[in-house]
N, C-alpha and C positions, 0 to 999 in steps of 0.2 A: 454683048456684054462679057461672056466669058472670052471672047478672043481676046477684049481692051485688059482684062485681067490677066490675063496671059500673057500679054504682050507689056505690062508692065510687069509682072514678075520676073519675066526676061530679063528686060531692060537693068532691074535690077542687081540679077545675079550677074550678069555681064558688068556691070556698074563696078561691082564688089570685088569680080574677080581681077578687072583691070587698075583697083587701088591698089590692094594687098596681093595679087598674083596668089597661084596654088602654094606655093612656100612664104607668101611675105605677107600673111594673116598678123594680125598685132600682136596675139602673144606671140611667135617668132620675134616680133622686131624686140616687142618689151625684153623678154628672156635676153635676149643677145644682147640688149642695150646694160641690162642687168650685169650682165656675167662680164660682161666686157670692161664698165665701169669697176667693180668689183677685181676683177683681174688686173686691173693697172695701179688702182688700188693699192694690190697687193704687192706689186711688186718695189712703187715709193717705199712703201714702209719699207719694205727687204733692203731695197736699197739703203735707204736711210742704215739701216741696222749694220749692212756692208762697210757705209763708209766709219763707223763709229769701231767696229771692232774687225773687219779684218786686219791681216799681217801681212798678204802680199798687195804691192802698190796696183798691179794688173787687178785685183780685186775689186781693192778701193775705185780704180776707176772705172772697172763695170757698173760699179754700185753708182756713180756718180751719173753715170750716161743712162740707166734705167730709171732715175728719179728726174731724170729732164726731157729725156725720149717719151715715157709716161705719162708725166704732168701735162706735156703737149700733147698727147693722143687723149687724154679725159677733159683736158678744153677744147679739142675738135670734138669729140661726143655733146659734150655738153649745148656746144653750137650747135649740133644737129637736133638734138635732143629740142630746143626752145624752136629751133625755127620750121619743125616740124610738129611743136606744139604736144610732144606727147608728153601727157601723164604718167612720169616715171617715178616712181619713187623706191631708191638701191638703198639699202642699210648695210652697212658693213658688220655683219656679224662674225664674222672672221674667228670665228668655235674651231675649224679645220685650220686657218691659217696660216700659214709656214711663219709669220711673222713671230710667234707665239715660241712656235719650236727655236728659231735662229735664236730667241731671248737667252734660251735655256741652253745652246750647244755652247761648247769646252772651249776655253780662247784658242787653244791649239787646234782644237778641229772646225773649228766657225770657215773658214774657209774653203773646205772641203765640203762641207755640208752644206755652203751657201750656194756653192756653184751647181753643186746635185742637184740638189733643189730648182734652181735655176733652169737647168737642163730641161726637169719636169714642167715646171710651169710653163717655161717658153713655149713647149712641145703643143701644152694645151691650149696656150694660148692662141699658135698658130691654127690648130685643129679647129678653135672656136669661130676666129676670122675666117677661114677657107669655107666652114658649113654655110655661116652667112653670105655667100657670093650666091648662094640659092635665094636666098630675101628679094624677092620681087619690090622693091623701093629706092629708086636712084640716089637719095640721100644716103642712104646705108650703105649701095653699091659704091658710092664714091669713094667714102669713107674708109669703105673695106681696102680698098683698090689701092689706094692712097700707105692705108697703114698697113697692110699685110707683108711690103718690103723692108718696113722697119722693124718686124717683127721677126722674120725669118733672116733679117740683121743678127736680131739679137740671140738666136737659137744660135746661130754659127759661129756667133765671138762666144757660148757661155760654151760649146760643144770643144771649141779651140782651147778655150782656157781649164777645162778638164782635163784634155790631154796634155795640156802644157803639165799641169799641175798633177796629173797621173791620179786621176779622179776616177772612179770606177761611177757607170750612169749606165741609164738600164734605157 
């Protein structure tokens, strides 16, 4: 009796371990499905905000290609999200926001501040996708796999256009 008890406890943590892997536990997937959503999010809106008030046209067209690059990577999430059946529910609280700030910077300096900004968020955005290549979950892995080119796209056009623009980024 205690071996069959054993032996299905086993059975089970092996079960558990080969769903979720040592890193790909649900809240990992949730968090990251969170932050990720969240993060592209953010960057629409930035965008949006980009095209509406910057001054340089290299600007306006970052902003154009982060609200379309974006919008695509959170209906690939999204897909993954349903066909994987998880229970996520992201609110966009956006209290930190950059989008909040961009409302408030100076028409003269919206450009300068957009790209900054840009530079940062990129940076974490990538740092976010590169963590989850640890996520033990082939949907996730895909996904990552898939978007983390487009992402480290967008670090090097917003890294370029600082310099073009003589942007100071940290």
């Amino acid at each position: 009796m205690i071996k069959r008890r054993t032996f299905l406890i086993l059975v089970g943590i092996i079960s558990l371990s080969l769903i979720y892997g040592q890193s790909g536990t649900s809240d990992n997937i949730t968090d990251f499905i969170k932050k990720a959503y969240l993060g592209n999010l953010m960057q629409i809106k930035c965008g949006n905000l980009a095209m509406k008030n910057a001054k340089d046209g290299g600007v306006r067209s970052f902003g154009s290609q982060m609200i379309a690059d974006h919008s695509q990577i959170n209906e690939q999430l999204h897909l993954l999200v349903q066909t994987k059946n998880y229970n996520i529910r992201a609110r966009d609280t956006s209290g930190k926001s950059i989008d909040k700030l961009l409302k408030k910077a100076s028409p003269t300096g919206f450009d300068n501040f957009y790209i900054s900004k840009m530079v940062t968020e990129d940076k974490e955005l990538v740092a976010l996708y590169q963590n989850a290549l640890t996520i033990n979950d082939p949907g996730i892995q895909n996904f990552v796999k898939s978007t983390l080119p487009v992402l480290k796209g967008h670090l090097s056009s917003a890294i370029a256009m600082a310099n073009r623009l003589n942007i100071q980024t940290h």
